[in-house]
C-alpha positions as CSV (number, residue, x, y, z in Angstrom):
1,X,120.6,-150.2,76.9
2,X,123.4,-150.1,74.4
3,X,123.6,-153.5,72.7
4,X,127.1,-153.7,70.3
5,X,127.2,-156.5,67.6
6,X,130.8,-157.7,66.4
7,X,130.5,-158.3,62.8
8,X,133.8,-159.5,61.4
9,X,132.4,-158.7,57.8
10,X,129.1,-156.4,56.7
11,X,126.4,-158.8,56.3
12,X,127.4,-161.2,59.1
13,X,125.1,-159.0,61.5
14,X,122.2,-159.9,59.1
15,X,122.8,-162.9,58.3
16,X,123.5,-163.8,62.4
17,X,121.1,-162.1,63.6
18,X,119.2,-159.8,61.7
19,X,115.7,-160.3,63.6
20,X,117.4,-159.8,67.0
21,X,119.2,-156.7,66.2
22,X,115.3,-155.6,64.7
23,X,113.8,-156.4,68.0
24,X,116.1,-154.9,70.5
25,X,115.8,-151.4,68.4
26,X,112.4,-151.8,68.7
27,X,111.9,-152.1,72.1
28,X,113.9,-149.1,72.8
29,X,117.8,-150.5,72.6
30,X,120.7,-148.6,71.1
31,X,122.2,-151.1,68.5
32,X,125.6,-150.3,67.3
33,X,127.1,-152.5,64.6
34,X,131.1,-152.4,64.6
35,X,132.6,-153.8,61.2
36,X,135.8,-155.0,61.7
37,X,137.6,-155.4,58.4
38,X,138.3,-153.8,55.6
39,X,140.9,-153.2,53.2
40,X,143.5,-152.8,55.8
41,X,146.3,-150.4,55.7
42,X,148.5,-152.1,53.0
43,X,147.3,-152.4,49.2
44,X,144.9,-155.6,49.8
45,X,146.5,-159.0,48.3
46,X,142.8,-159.7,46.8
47,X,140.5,-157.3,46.2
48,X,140.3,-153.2,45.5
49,X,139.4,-150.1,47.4
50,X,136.1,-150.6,45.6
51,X,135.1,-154.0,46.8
52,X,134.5,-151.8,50.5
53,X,133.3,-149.1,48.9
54,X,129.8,-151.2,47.6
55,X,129.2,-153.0,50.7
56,X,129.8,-150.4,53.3
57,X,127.1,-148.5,51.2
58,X,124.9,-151.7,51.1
59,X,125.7,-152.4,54.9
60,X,124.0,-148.5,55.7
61,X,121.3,-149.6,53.9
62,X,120.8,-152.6,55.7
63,X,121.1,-151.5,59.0
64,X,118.6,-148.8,58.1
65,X,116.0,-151.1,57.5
66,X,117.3,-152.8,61.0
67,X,116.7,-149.6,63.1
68,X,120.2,-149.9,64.1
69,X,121.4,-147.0,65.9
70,X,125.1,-147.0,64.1
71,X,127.5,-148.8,62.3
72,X,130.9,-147.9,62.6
73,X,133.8,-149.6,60.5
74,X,136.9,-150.4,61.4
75,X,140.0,-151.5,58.8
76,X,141.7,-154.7,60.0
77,X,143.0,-156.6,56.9
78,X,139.9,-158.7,55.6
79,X,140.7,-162.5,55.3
80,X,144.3,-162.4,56.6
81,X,143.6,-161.8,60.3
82,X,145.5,-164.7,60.6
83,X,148.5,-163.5,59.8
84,X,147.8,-159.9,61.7
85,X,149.7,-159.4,64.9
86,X,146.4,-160.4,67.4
87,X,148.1,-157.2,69.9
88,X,146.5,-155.0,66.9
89,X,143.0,-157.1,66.9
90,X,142.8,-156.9,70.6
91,X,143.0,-153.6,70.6
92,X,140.3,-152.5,68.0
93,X,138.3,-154.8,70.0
94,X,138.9,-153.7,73.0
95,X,138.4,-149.5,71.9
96,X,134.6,-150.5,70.9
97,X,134.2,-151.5,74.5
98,X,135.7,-148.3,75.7
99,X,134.1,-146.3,73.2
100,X,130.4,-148.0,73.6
101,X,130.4,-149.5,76.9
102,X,127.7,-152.3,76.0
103,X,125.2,-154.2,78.3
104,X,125.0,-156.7,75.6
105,X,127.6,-157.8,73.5
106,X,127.1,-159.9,70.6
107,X,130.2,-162.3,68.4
108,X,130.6,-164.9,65.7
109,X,130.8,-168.2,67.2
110,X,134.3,-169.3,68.0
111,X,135.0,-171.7,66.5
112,X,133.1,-170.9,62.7
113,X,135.5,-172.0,59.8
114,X,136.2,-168.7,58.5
115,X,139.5,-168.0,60.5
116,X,138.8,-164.1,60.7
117,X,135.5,-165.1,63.0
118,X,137.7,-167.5,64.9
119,X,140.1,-164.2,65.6
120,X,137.5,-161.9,66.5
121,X,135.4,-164.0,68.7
122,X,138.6,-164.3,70.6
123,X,139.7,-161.1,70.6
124,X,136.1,-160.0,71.6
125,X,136.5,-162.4,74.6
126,X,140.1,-161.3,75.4
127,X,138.6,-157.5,75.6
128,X,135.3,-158.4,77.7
129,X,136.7,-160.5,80.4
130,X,134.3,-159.9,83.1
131,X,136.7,-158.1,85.7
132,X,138.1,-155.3,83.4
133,X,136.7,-152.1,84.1
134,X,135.7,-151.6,80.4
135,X,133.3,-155.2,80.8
136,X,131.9,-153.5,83.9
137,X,128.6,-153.1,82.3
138,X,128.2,-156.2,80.6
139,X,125.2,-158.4,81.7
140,X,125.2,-161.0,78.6
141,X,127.9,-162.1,76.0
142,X,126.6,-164.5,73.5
143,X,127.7,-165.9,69.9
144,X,125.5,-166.0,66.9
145,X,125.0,-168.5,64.3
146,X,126.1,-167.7,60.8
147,X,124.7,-170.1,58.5
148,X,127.4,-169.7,55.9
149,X,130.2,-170.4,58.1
150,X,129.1,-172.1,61.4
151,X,128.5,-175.5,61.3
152,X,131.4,-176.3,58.6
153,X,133.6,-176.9,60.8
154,X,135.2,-180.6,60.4
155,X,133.1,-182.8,62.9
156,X,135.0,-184.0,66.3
157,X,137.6,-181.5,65.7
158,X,136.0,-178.5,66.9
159,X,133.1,-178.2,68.7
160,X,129.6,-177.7,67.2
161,X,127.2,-174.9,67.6
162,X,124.9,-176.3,70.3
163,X,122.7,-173.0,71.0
164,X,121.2,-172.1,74.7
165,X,119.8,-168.7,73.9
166,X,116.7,-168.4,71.5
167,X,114.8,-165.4,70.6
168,X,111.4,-165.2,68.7
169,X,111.5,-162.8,65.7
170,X,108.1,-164.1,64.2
171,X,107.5,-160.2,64.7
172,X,110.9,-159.1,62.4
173,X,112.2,-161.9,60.6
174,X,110.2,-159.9,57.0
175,X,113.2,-156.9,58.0
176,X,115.5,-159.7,58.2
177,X,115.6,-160.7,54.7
178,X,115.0,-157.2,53.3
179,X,117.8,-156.0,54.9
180,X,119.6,-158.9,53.5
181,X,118.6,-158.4,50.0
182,X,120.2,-154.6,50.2
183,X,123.4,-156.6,50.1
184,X,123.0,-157.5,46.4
185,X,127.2,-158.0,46.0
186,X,126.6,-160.8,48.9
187,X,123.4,-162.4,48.3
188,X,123.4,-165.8,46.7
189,X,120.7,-168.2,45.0
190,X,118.0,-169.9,46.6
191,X,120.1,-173.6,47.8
192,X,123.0,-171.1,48.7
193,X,123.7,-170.7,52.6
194,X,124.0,-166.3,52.0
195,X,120.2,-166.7,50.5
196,X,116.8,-165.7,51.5
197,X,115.3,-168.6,51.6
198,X,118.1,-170.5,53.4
199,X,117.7,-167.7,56.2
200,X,114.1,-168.0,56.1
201,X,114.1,-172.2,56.5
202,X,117.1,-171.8,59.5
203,X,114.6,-169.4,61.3
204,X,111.8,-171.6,61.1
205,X,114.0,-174.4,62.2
206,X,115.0,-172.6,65.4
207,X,111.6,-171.2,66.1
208,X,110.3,-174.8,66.2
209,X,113.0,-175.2,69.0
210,X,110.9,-172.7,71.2
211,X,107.2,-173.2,69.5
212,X,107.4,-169.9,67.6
213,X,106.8,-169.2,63.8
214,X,110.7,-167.7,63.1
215,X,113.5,-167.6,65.8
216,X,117.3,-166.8,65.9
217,X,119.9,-169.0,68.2
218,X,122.8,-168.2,70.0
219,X,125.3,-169.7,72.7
220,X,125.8,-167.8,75.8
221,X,129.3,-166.9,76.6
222,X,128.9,-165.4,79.9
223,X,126.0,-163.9,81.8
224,X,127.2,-161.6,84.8
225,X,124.2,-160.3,87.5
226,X,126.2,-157.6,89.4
């Protein structure tokens, strides 16, 4: 089963769902990480060529210790997907699906603050509706919680990550936070959300939801038995 993860930005697969993406490789799953931004194809208003350079090298070595089958990058601008026209984030969306033709599909949660989650999640929707040929093999779409963007959100003005999908990662949660730590450029202090022992506490939290020593959570987007 090929299982493709929408990261908008390498490390938002780990941090999201790091244990997961463990776990499905290791129960026979073909796990392909697509990195969506990058430095675009204009000189980048904030940061260098180099900036992409260190993480996309950290990001191998991450998904390495993940088991995950591929990454592959794409460059939409990084931070300004706001202002990019949404026919061009549709569309890199939309060749993954063609290219990969997942049974799972993984995305940030909609409605995370960081506006290029926001963009993604709904381009990822707009590519997968459930009657286009290229979603024909989809059985599950779900959105994963990233703990340094997800629930900031104001309150009553978007809804809140309220999560129907858990999965126990007792097993992998240890690959989780050394796949983290190869992101050194990302990884911030212990009281930081981007830190291993905020990743460690979340993952307790939600595997006390389901009676388990370490979980991830996710919201269901669709589920489709053909």
């Amino acid at each position: 089963m090929t299982v493709l993860v929408i990261a908008p930005h390498a490390d938002d697969e780990v941090l999201g769902m790091g244990g997961t993406i463990a776990r499905l490789a290791d129960t026979g799953n073909q796990v392909v990480v697509a990195v969506l931004t990058g430095h675009g194809d204009e000189p980048h208003p904030l940061w260098p060529p180099a900036t992409w350079e260190t993480i996309r090298a950290e990001c191998g070595r991450a998904a390495q210790v993940l088991s995950v089958s591929e990454v592959t990058f794409r460059e939409l601008p990084a931070a300004m997907l706001d202002h990019h026209p949404g026919w061009r984030t549709n569309a890199a969306v939309e060749s993954l699906l063609d290219e990969y033709r997942p049974v799972q599909l993984f995305l940030p949660f909609p409605f995370d603050l960081h506006l290029d989650h926001r963009v993604l999640s709904y381009s990822a929707t707009v590519a997968a509706r459930p009657y286009l040929e290229r979603a024909q093999r989809l059985r599950r779409v779900a959105a994963y919680e990233t703990l340094s963007e997800t629930h900031l959100a104001p309150p009553y003005l978007a809804p809140g990550f309220q999560p129907n999908l858990f999965v126990d990662i007792s097993e992998t949660l240890e690959r989780k936070l050394t796949a983290m730590s190869m992101y050194e450029s990302q990884l911030q202090p212990d009281g930081l959300p981007r830190s291993l022992a905020s990743l460690r506490a979340l993952a307790t939290l939600r595997g006390a939801h389901i009676g388990c020593q370490a979980a991830e959570a996710f919201v269901i987007m669709g589920e489709y038995e053909r």
